[in-house]
N, C-alpha and C positions, 0 to 999 in steps of 0.2 A: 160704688161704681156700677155694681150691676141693675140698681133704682133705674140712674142715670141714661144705661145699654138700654133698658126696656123703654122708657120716657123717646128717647131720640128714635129706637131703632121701629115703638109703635106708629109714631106720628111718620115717620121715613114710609113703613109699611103705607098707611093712608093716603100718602102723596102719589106713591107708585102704583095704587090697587086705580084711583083716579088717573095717572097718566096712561093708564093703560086702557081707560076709555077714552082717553084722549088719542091716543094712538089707531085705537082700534076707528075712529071718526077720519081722520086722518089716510089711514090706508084704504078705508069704503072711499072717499072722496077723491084723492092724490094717486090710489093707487102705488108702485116701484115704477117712476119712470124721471123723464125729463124734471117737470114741474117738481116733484116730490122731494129730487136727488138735491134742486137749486135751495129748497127751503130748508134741507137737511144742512146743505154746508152752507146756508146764510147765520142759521142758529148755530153751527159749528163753532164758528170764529170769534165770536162774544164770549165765549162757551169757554175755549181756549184762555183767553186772555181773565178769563175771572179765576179759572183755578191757577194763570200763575200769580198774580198778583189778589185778589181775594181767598180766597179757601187755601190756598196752598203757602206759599210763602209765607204771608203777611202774616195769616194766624198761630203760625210755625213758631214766629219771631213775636208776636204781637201778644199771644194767650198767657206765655208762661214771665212775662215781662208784667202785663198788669193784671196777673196772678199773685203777682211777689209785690207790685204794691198796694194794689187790694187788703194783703196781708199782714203785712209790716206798715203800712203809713198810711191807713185808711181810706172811705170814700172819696175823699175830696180829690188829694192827689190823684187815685185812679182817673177819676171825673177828667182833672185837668188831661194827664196822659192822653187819654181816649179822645178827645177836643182835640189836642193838636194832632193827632195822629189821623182822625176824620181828616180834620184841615188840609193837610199833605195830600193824603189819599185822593181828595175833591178836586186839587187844582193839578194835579198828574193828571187823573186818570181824566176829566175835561180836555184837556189838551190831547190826549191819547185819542179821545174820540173823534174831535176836529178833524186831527193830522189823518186819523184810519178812515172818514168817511169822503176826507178830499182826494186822498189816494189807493180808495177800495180799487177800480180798477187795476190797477197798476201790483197790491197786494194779491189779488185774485189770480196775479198773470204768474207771481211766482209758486200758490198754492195748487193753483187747479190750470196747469197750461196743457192740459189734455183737453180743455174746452175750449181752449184758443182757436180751432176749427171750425165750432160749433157759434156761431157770433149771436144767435137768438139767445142760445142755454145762457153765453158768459152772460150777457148783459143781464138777462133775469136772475144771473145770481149776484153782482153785482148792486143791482136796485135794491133786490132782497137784506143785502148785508149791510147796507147803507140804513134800512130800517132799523136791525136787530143792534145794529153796533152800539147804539147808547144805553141799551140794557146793561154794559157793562159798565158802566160806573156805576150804574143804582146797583147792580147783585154786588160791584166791591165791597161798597158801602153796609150794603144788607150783611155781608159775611161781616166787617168788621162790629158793627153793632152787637151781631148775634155772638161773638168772641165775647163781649162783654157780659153778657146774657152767660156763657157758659161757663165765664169763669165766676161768676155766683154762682155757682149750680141752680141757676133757673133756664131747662134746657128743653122744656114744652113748646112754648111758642117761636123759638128760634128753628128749631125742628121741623113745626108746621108750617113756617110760613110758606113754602115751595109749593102747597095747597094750590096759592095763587094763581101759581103758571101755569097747576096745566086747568083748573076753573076758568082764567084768562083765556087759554086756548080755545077751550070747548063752545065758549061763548062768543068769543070772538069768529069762528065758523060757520053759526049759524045766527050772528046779526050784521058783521061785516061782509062776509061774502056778497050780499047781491050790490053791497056801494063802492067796493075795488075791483083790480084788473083780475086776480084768479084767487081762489081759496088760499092758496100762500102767501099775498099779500096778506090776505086776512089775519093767518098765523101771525104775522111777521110781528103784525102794528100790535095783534095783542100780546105779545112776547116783551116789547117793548112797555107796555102798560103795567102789566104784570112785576116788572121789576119796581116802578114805582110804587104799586102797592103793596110790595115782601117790606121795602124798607120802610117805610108809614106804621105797619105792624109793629117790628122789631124798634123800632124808633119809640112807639106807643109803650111796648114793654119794658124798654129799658127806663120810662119815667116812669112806671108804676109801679117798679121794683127801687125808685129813688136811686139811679144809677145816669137819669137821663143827663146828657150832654150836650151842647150846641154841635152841628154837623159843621159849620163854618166858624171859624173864630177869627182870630190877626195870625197869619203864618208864624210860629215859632219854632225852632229847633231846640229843644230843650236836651239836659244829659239823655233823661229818660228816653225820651224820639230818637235821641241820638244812637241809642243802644241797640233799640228796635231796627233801627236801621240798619245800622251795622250788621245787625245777627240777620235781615231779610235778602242784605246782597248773596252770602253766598244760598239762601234758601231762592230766589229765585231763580240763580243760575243752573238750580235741583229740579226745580219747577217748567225753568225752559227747556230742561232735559226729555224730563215726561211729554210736555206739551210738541218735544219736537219730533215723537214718538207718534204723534197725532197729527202733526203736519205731515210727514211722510206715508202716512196712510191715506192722508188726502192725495197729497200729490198722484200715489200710486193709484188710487182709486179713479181719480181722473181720466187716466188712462183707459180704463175698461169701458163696457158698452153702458151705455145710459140703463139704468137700474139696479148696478151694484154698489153705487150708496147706498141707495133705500133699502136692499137686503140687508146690509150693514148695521145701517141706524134701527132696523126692525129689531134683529137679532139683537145689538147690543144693548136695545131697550128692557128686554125679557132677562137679558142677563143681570144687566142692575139692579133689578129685586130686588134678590138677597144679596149684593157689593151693598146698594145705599142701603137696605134693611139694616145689615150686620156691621159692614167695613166702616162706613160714616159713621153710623154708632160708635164701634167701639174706638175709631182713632178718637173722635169729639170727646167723648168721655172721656176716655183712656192719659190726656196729653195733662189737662190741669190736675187729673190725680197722682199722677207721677213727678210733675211738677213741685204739688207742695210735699210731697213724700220724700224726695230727695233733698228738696232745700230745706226740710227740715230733719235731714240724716237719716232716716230711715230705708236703706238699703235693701236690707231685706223687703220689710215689704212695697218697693217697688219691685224686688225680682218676682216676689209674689203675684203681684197684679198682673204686671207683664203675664206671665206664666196660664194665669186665669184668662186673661183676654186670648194670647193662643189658643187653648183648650177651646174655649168657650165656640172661635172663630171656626174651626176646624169641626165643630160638631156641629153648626151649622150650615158650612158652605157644603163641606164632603157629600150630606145627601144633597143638598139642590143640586151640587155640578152634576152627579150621578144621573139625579130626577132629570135634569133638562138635556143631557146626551141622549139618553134613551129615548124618550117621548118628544124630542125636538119637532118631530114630523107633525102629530098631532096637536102639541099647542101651538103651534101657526096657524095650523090651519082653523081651528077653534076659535081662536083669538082677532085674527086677522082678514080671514078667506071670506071677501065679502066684496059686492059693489067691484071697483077696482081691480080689488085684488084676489087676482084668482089662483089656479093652483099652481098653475107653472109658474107663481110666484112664490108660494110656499115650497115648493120643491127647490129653488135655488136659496131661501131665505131660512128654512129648516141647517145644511151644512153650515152655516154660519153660526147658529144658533149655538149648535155643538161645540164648535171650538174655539168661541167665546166662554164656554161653559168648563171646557177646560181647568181655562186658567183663572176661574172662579175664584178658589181657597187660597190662589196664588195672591189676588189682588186685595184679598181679605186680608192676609198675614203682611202683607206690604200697611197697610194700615195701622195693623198691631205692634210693627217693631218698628216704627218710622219715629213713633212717639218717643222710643227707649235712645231715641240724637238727641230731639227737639228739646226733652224737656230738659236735657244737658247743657243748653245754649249751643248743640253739635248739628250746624246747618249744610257743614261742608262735605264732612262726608259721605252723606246720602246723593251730595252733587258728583262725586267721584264714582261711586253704585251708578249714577243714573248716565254716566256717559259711556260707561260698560252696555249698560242697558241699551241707547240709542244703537250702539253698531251692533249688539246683534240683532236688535230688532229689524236693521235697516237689510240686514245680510240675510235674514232669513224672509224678509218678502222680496227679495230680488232670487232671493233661491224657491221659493214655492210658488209666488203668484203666475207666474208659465205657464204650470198647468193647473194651480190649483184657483186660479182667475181670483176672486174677489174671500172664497175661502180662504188663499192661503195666506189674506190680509189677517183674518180674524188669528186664527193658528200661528201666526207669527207673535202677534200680540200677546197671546197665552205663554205660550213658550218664552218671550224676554222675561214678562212676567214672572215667572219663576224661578226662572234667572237671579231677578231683580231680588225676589224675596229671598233666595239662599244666600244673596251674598250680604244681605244687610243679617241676616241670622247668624251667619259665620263673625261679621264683625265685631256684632257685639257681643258672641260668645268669645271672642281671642282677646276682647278687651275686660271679660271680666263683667259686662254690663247686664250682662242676662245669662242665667244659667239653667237650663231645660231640667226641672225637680220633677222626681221620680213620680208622681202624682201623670206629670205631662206624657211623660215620655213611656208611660204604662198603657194612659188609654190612648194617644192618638192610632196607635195599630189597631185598635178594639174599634172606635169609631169607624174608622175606614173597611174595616171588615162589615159593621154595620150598616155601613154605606153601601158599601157591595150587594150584601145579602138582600137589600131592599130594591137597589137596583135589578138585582136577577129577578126577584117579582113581578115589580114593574113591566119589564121587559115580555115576562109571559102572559100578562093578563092584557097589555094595549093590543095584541092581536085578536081579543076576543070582545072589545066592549069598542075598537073604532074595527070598519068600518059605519060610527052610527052617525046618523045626517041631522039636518036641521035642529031645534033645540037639543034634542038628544044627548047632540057634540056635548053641549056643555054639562049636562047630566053625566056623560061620561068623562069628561075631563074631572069633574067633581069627583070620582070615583076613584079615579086614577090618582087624585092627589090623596084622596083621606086613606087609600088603599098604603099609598107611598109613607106617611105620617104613621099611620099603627105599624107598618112591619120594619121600619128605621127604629121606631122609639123601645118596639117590642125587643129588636136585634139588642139593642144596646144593653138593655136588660139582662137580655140572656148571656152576652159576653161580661157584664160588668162596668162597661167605659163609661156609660153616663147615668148619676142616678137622680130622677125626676125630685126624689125627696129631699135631696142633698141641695140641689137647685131652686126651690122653692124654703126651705130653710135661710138659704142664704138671703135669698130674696126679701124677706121678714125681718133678716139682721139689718138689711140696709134701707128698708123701710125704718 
């Protein structure tokens, strides 16, 4: 499993080390304003609707199903499975896109009716979404393929394919911009392109692993489709939950002045780092090992695994949430402060940053015990968890965004979070399904002190290496991280919590 975490979580890193030139192209040019906010919530809403129905639901229900026939009844059958299940997937989500692009206005009036004043803003976001909207069937498609891909354990190129969007992106600003209406168009059309070519990849690999499938066949319901089925309703009503967790932010957001999406989308860009580095790793891996572990009776070590993906989650978000509270100010400005975007942009887009950062380790461990349902065929009561989750989340940005404007969107978000995670932790510990072994529950204090201790470094030495200007920043920003990396790894050391030898052993068992 831990092969698996480094395979997904390096190619994850690479996607996001590149989206963050993408970003960084993105804010010289868009700037936080009108144009920027419409192409943020055009990509929104595609965005939405693939994690409930591709990445979230589907694979929920769809992994640990042709896992078990993979297993027990060969290639062929999976083959078939996977064929009718594309099939389904193709003629839904086609018609999904139709219905969303004849009545984007009309969606947009109930997502974003803060712009309903604004009749230039809506329409440009409307135009915009109308572009992005068919992306989502290609990324459904691209997750379900890549589901396939993972339950082989061939977990590289399904991983990578995300490369695309934002290479799509980058390219797409600097050869579409002079022949459309604004650089967001530009985005838009290569956003749309971009999904085309993830699933072309993933399509490639899975016939080169002799796994390949037709994406269209004769509609059939099969027991098998039937099951997946079954087990996806109650995961998508889990799914609508999360996702409506992120309609509410829109809405709210709508409401404020033009540029606190774009501080938003900055911020929660920086924060996914280490969420896609770690979280998508280790749920991706995490879900088909526990899968065949339990259906093959092995208890124990699925509490084990569980137990190592905790740890493992915890010893890496604790310092970045740390790294990126304290230094929020200066990697905006580092990263971002340029062209466009100037400081008094980085000054409203830094508090965001933080308390996106927050709830970090929160959205990591949601990842890690989400698995400890799914691989149970247990899709409902995370949907139970996630409708707790919607009202406080909804209760605490009606109680903070007042005065804390478009921060106490982020800060809200954190806080469910957590929420979120302690009660899927609590559940499966009363049911017996996970039990925190004295391994976990030794060093998670030691990490967090280690986190701390490197944080308070941190903290003393960004006063002495920024104010530094032009390339410098980034010479100092280098400094500040490598600085951050030896006195975290050193801390650990010194407490006991994590040992590099023990981690790199393992590493070699499962190579």
């Amino acid at each position: 499993m831990l092969r698996n975490i480094l395979t997904i979580g390096g190619w994850t890193f690479a996607s996001r080390i590149l989206g963050f030139a993408r970003d960084m192209l993105i804010a010289a040019t868009l700037g936080a304003g009108p144009v920027a906010d419409a192409f943020f919530l055009a990509l929104r809403l595609p965005n939405m609707f693939r994690r409930l129905f591709g990445e979230g639901a589907f694979n929920a229900a769809f992994v640990p199903a042709f896992t078990a026939t993979l297993t027990l009844d060969g290639p062929a059958k999976a083959r078939v499975l996977a064929a009718h299940m594309s099939t389904l997937m193709t003629l839904w989500l086609s018609l999904l896109v139709v219905v969303g692009m004849i009545f984007m206005p009309q969606i947009m009036t109930v997502l974003t009716p803060g712009l309903l004043d604004e009749p230039l803003r809506f329409g440009l976001v409307v135009e915009l979404s109308r572009i992005t909207f068919p992306y989502l069937l290609f990324i459904c498609l691209t997750a379900l393929v890549s589901g396939v891909l993972n339950a082989a354990d061939k977990f590289a190129l399904a991983a990578g394919a995300p490369l695309l969007f934002n290479l799509c992106a980058i390219l797409s600003l600097f050869t579409l911009t002079p022949f459309v209406a604004t650089p967001a168009h530009a985005l838009a059309w290569g956003t749309m392109a971009s999904g085309v070519l993830q699933l072309a990849v993933v399509v490639w690999a899975c016939r080169k692993v002799g796994l390949g499938f037709p994406i269209l066949s004769f509609p059939r319901i099969t027991a098998d489709a039937r099951q997946v089925l079954r087990r996806m309703v109650p995961g998508v009503l889990g799914a609508s939950v999360t996702q409506l967790n992120l309609a509410i932010d829109m809405f709210i957001a709508s409401w404020l002045p033009a540029g606190a999406i774009s501080y938003l989308n900055y911020a929660d860009r920086l924060a996914q780092l280490p969420l896609g580095v770690v979280g998508a790793a280790m749920g991706t891996a995490l879900l088909p090992v526990l899968s065949r572990q339990l259906r093959g009776g092995k208890r124990l070590a699925a509490h084990r695994s569980m137990n190592r993906a905790i740890e493992l989650s915890l010893a890496l978000t604790l310092p970045a949430a740390i790294a990126l509270i304290v230094t929020a100010q200066p990697i905006i400005a580092v990263l971002f402060q340029r062209g466009a975007f100037t400081a008094d942009k980085v000054a409203e887009t830094a508090p965001a940053l933080a308390a996106y950062a927050f709830g970090l380790p929160a959205f990591v461990l949601i990842k890690s015990l989400a698995p400890g349902f799914f691989a149970r065929g247990d899709t409902a009561t995370p949907v139970k968890i996630g409708i707790v989750t919607v009202a406080i989340n909804l209760s605490l940005n009606l109680l903070l965004t007042p005065t804390l404007q478009h921060v106490g969107i982020a800060l809200a978000t954190s806080l469910s979070s957590w929420a979120n995670a302690g009660m899927l932790a609590l559940v499966l510990a009363r049911r017996g399904q996970w039990v925190a072994d004295r391994k976990l529950r030794r060093n998670a204090w030691r990490l967090l002190g280690a986190a701390v201790l490197m944080g308070a470094v941190l903290w003393g030495i960004s006063g002495f290496v920024f104010p530094a200007t032009g390339l410098w920043r980034f010479a100092a920003l280098a400094a500040i991280v490598g600085t951050g990396l030896v006195s975290y790894f050193g801390a650990t050391l010194l407490l006991g919590a994590f040992d590099l030898r023990d981690l790199l052993r393992r590493r070699r068992v499962a190579a």
